[in-house]
C-alpha positions in Angstrom: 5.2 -42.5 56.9 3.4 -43.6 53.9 0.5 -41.4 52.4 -2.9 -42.4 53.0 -4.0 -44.5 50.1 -0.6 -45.0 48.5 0.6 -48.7 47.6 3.0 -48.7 50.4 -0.2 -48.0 52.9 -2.4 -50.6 51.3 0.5 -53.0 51.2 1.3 -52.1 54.9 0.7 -55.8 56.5 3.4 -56.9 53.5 5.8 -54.6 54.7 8.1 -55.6 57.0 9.4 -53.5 60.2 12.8 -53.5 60.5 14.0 -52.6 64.4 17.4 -51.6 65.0 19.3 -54.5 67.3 20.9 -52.6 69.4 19.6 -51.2 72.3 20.8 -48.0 74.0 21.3 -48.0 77.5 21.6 -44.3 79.0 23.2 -44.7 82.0 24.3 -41.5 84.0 27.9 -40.2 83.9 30.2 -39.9 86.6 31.3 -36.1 87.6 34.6 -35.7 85.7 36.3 -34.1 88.5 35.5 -37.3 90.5 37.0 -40.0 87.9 39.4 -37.8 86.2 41.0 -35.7 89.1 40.2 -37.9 92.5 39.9 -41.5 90.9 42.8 -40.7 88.7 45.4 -39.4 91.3 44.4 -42.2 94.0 46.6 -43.8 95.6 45.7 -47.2 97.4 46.3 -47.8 101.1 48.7 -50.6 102.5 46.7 -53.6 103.7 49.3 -54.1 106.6 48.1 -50.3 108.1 44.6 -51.9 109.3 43.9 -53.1 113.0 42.0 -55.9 114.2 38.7 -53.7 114.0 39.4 -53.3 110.2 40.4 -49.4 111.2 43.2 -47.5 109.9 45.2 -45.6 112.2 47.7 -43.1 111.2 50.2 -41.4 113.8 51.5 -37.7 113.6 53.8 -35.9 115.5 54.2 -32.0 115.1 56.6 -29.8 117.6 60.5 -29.1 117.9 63.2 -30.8 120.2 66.0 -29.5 121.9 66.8 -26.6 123.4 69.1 -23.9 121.8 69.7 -20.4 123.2 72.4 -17.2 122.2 76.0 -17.3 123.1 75.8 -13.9 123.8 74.7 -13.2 127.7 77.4 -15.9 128.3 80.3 -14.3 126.7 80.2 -15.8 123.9 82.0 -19.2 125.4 81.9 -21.4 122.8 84.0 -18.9 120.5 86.6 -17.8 123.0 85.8 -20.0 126.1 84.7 -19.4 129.4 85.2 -15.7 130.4 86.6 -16.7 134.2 90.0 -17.3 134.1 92.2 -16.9 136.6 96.2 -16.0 136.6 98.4 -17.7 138.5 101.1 -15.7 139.4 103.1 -14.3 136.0 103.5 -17.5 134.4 100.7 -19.6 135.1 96.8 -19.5 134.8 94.1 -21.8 136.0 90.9 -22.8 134.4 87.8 -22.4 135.8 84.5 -22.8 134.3 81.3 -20.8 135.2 79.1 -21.8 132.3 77.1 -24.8 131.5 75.4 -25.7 127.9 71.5 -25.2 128.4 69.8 -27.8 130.3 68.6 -30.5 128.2 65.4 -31.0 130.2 64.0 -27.8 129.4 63.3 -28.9 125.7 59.9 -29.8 125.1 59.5 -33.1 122.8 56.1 -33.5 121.0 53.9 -36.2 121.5 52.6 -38.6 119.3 48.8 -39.1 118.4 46.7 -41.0 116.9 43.4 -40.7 114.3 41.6 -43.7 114.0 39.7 -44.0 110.8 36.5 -46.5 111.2 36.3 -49.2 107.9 33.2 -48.7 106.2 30.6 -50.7 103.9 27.5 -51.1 101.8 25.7 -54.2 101.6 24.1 -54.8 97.8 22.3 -57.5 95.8 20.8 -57.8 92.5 17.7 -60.5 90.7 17.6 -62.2 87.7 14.5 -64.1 86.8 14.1 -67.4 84.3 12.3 -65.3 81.8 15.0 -62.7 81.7 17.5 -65.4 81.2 15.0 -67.0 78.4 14.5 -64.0 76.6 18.2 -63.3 76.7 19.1 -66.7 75.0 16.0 -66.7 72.6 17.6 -65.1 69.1 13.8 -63.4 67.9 14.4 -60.8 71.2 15.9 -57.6 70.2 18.7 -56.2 72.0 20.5 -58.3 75.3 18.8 -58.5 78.3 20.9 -59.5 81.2 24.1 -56.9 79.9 22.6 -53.7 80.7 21.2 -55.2 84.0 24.5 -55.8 85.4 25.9 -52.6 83.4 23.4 -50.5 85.1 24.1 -51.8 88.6 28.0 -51.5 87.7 26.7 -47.9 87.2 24.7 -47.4 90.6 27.7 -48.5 92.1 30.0 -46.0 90.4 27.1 -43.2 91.0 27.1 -43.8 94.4 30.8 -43.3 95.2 30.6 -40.1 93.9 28.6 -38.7 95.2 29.5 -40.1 98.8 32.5 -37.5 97.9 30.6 -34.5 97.6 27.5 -35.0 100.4 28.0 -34.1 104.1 27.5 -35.7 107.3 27.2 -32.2 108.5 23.3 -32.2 107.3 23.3 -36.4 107.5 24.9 -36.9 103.9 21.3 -35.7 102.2 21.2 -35.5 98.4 18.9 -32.6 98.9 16.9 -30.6 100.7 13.0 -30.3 99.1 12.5 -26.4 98.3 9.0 -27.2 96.5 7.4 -30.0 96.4 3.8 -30.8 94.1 1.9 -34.2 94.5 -0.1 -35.4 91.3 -1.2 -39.4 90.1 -3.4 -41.9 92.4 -1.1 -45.1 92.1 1.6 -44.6 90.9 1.8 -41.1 92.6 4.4 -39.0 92.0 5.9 -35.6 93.9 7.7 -33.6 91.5 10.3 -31.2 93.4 13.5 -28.5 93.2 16.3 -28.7 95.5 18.1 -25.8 97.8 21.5 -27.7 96.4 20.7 -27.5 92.8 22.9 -30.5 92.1 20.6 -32.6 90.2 23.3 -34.7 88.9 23.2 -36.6 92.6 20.1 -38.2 91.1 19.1 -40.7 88.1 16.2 -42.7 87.4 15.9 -46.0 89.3 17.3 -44.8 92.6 16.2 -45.7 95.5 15.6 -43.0 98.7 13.7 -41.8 101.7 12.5 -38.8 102.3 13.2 -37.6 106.0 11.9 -34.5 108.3 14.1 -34.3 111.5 14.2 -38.4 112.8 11.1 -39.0 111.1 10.9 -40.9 107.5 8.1 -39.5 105.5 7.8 -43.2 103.7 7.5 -45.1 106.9 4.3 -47.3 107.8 3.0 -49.8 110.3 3.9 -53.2 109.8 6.9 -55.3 108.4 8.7 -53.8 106.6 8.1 -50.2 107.9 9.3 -48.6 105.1 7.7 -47.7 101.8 9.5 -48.3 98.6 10.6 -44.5 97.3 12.3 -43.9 93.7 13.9 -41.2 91.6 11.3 -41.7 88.1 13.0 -39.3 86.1 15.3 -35.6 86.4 14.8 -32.9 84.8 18.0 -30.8 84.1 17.0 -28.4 82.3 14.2 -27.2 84.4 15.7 -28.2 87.6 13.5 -30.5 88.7 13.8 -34.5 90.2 10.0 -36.6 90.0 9.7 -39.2 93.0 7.5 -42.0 92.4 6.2 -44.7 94.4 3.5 -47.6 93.6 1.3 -46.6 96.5 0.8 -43.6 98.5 3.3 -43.0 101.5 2.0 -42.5 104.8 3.7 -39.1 105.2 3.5 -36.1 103.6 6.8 -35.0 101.8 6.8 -31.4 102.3 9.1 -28.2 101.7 12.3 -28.8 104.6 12.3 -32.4 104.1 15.9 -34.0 103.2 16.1 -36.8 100.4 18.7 -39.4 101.7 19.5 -42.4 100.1 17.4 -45.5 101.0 18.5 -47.7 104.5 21.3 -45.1 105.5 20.0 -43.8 108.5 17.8 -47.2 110.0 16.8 -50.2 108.5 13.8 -51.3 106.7 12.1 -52.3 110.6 13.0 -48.6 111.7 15.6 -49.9 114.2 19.1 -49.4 113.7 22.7 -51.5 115.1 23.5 -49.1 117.7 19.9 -50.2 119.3 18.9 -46.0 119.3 15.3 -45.2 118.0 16.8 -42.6 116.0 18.4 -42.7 112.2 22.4 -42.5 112.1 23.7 -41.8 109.4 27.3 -42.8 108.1 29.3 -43.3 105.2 32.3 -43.0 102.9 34.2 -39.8 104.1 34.0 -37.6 101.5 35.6 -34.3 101.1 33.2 -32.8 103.6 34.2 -34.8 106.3 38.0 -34.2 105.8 37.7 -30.1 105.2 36.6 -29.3 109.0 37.3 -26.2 109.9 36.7 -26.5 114.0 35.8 -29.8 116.0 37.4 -33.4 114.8 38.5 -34.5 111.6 35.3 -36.8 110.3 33.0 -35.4 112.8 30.6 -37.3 114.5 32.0 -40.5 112.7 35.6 -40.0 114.4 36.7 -42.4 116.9 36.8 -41.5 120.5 40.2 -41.3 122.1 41.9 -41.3 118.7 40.5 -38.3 117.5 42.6 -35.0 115.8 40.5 -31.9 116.9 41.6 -29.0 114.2 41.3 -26.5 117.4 43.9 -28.0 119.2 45.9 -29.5 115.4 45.7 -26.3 113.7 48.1 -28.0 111.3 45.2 -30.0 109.6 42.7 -27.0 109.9 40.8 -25.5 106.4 40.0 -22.3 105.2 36.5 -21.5 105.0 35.5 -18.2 103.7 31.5 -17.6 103.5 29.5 -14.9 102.1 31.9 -14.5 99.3 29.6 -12.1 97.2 30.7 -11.8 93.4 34.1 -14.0 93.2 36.6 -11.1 91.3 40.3 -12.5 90.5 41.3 -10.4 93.8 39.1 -11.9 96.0 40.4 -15.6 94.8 44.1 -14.5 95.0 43.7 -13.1 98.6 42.0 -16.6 99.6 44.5 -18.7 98.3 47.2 -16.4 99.3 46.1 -17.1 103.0 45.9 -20.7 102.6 49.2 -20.7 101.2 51.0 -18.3 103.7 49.4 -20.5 106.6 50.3 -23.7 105.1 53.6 -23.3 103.4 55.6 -23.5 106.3 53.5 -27.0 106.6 54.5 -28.2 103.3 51.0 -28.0 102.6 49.5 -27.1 98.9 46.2 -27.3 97.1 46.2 -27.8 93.2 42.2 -28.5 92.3 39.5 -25.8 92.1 35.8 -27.2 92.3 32.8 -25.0 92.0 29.0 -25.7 91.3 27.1 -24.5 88.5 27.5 -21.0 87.3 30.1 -20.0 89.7 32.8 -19.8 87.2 30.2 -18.3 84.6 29.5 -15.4 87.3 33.3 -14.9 87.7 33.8 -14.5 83.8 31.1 -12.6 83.8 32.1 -9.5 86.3 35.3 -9.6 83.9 33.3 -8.3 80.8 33.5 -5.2 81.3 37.2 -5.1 81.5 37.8 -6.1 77.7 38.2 -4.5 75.2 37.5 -4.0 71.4 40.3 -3.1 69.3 38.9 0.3 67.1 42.1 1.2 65.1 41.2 1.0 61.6 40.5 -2.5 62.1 36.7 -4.1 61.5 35.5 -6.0 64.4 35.9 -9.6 64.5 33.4 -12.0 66.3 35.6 -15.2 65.3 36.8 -16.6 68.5 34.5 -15.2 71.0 33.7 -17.4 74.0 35.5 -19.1 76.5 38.2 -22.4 76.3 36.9 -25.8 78.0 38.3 -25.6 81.5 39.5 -23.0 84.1 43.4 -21.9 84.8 44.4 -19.8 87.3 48.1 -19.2 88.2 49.4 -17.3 91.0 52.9 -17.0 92.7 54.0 -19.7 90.6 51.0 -21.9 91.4 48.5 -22.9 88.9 45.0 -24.2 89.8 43.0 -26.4 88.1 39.5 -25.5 88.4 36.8 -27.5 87.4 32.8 -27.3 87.2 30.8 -29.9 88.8 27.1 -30.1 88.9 27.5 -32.7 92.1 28.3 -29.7 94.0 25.8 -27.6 95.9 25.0 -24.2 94.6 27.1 -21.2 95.5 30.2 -23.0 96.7 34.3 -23.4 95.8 36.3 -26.3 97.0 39.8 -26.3 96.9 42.0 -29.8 97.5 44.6 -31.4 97.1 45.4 -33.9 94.2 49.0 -34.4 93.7 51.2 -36.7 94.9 48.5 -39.1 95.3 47.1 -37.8 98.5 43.9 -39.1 98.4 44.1 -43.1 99.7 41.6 -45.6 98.8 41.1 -48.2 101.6 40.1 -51.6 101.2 40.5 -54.7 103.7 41.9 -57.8 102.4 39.6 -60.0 100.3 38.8 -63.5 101.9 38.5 -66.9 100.0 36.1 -67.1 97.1 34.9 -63.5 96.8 34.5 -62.3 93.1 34.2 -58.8 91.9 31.8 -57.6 88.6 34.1 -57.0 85.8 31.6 -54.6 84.4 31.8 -52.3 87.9 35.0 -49.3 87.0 38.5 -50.2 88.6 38.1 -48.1 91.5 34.8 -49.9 92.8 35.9 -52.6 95.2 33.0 -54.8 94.6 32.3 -57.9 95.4 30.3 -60.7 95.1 29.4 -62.9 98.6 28.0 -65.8 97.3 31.2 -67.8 95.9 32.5 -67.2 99.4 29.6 -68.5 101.6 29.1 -71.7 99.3 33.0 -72.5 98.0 31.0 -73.0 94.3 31.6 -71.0 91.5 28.5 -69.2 90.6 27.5 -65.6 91.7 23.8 -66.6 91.7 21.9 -68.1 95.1 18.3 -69.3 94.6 15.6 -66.6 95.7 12.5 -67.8 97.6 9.5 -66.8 98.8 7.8 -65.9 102.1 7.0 -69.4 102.8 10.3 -70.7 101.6 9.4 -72.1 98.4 11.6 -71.8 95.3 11.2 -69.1 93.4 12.1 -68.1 89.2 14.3 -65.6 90.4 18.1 -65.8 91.6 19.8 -63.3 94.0 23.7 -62.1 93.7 24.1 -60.4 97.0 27.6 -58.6 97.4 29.3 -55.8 99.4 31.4 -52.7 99.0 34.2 -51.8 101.4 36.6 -49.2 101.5 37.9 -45.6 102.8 39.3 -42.8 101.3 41.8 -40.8 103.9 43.8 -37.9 102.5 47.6 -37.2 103.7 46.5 -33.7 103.6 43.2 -33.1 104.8 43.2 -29.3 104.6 41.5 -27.6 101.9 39.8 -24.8 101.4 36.0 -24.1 101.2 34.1 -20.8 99.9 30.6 -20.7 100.3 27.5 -17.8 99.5 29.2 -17.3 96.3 27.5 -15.5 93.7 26.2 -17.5 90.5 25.3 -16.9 87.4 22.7 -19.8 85.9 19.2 -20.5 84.8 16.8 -22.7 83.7 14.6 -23.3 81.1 11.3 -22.3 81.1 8.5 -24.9 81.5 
């Protein structure tokens, strides 16, 4: 800045400010384990394995067949033949057979059954206005306009994916759930709070949610629509803590307990949802939650009746869960994947990818310390290569495990999966005529746009009008997302109440 009475202050109106033209759009990234070891190793479902009801049902059989039993309490017959032969006088001799093979219809065959996958979606749109397009295609505007709209929905899209992988239906796929909650502004008001998860990665500015207690949305009022618009303003990392922020204040009060949930996943905007119930229901993409059961169904609640693979009675698709892990030592993690592996071998069954939340792995180096040691003969000490290499390797039995951090993860929790082999299958049912995806949305985002479709023209864009119908500046690009993940191996395993090792700045 120029000094107070200098020529370059008195000259100041002369002077002209030069802005940088580019613009810097900080968009959040996507968990590395997610893109790098699940997007990366996908494989994509066949199109011809769908039903009519856009399902996918796979078909397992598990048992032996036939019968076999020792030669022994039979003599041993089909060595030397049957024992009971008789002489007939000093010259001859007579067969006669006492012994049968086993009976064939004492062998039990295995049945065949079914798991039914259900299809499902997300509905989507996106506004332009005229004076966005103006200032986009008038030269004196710095920086585009219209690019980092589309890049940042390209970006929601992506976001939302992954974290579909991580959240559970078990606790009605919740981002988190509010461990303190404070309430400051009078329009625009804001609730600034910490999670029980600590994953504060699941959220970025411009999301939409609801906040929820039980069956009850916290931003729900009278009238159409019944709910109140809900954002994420801004995240904190280093402090740990995500602002909401809404225009006007919400008929509820958001409160310690509550679960934050993405917008319109449990009901719709009127409070009502398809299956005609008063209560939210909340679905998604299966992520690794819903595949890692370790009683009840595969995919929970979201199974499909009658075609259903209960882990109980299936042990063969059952996961390890271990809780109240304690401090994670190098023999605790060798014993656990030692079971999984003795259990699972004879299955053909392997896990390759380690996954742990925030300080887990830091906790895990960090009970190791006191085994090293410093080398005191005749030597100075040497501080140059202190730390710890990017990544985590373990290796057992021949097996080494890729393990990863990911701050999508809850706190205090391990997953282990499968990667290889591409055993993770993306879904997606067969576009129809016209549809058009958003070149800016990542490769494993099958998105589309509806419009072309519904109108057989070319554009994306369909006029956006008003309450009463009248033209509006703005256009609309609605479109849709559909797909499935379903693993060829579902079992995993799953440590929880593991000990951590992390902090957070103070305010």
């Amino acid at each position: 800045m120029a000094t107070a009475g200098s020529i370059f202050d008195k000259e100041s109106t002369r002077i002209e400010e030069i802005l940088s033209k580019q613009i810097d759009t900080i968009l959040p990234t996507l968990d590395p384990i997610w893109r790098d070891t699940v997007v990366s190793s996908q494989g994509v479902g066949p199109v011809s394995e769908f039903s009519k009801d856009f399902q996918v049902n796979k078909l397992y059989r598990t048992g032996m067949t036939g019968v076999i039993e020792q030669g022994a309490p039979v003599g041993d017959f089909m060595l030397y033949g049957d024992p009971d032969n008789a002489d007939l006088g000093a010259r001859l001799r007579r067969n006669t057979v006492t012994n049968s093979f086993p009976d064939p219809m004492d062998g039990a065959k295995p049945k065949t059954f079914r798991l039914t996958v259900p299809m499902r979606a997300m509905y989507t749109n996106l506004s332009l206005t005229l004076g966005e397009l103006q200032m986009d295609a008038t030269p004196a505007v710095v920086g585009d306009v219209v690019a980092p709209i589309l890049q940042g929905f390209a970006q929601n899209l992506s976001h939302t994916l992954c974290n579909y992988w991580y959240l559970s239906q078990n606790t009605n796929y919740r981002l988190g759930r509010i461990l303190t909650v404070s309430k400051t502004g009078s329009g625009p008001y804001r609730w600034a709070i910490t999670t029980e998860e600590l994953a504060y990665d699941r959220f970025f500015a411009g999301q939409r949610v609801d906040v929820y207690n039980g069956n009850t949305r916290r931003n729900e009022a009278t009238g159409t629509p019944l709910r109140q618009s809900l954002y994420v303003e801004k995240v904190d990392d280093l402090l740990g803590v995500v602002t909401l922020i809404a225009a006007t204040d919400i008929t509820g009060t958001i409160a310690i307990g509550d679960d934050i949930v993405y917008a319109n996943s449990g009901e719709k905007n009127d409070g009502t949802h398809a299956d005609g119930s008063g209560n939210p229901t909340f679905t998604g993409i299966a992520g690794v939650n819903s595949w890692l059961k370790t009683n009840g169904n595969l995919l929970g609640d979201e199974s499909i009746s009658g075609a259903q693979i209960n882990v109980d009675t299936h042990p063969e698709f059952k996961s390890m869960l271990k809780s109240n892990v304690g401090v994670l030592t190098e023999h605790k993690l060798r014993q656990y994947l030692r079971r999984f592996h003795v259990a699972k071998a004879k299955l053909g069954q392997t896990i390759d990818s380690l996954v742990a939340s925030d300080g887990v792995w830091l906790s895990y180096e960090a009970q190791k310390i006191g085994q090293y040691q410093i080398e005191r003969s005749g030597n100075l000490s040497n501080l140059n290569n202190e730390g710890s290499n990017e990544g985590f390797a373990f290796t057992f039995e021949g097996r080494t495990y890729k393990g990863h951090t990911s701050q999508y993860v809850e706190k205090e929790t391990v997953y282990g999966w499968k990667t290889s082999g591409s055993n993770w299958k993306r879904y997606v049912p067969p576009d129809y005529a016209g549809l058009q995806n958003m070149s800016e949305a990542d490769a494993f985002v099958p998105f589309r746009f509806v419009v072309p479709a519904l109108t057989g023209l070319s554009s994306v864009k369909w006029p956006y009008q008003n309450a009463a119908n009248a033209l509006t500046e703005a256009v609309q690009m609605p479109g849709m997302l559909r797909m499935q993940l379903i693993p060829d191996q579902p079992a995993g395993l799953k440590l929880t109440g593991v000990t951590e090792d992390r902090v957070y700045a103070d305010d």
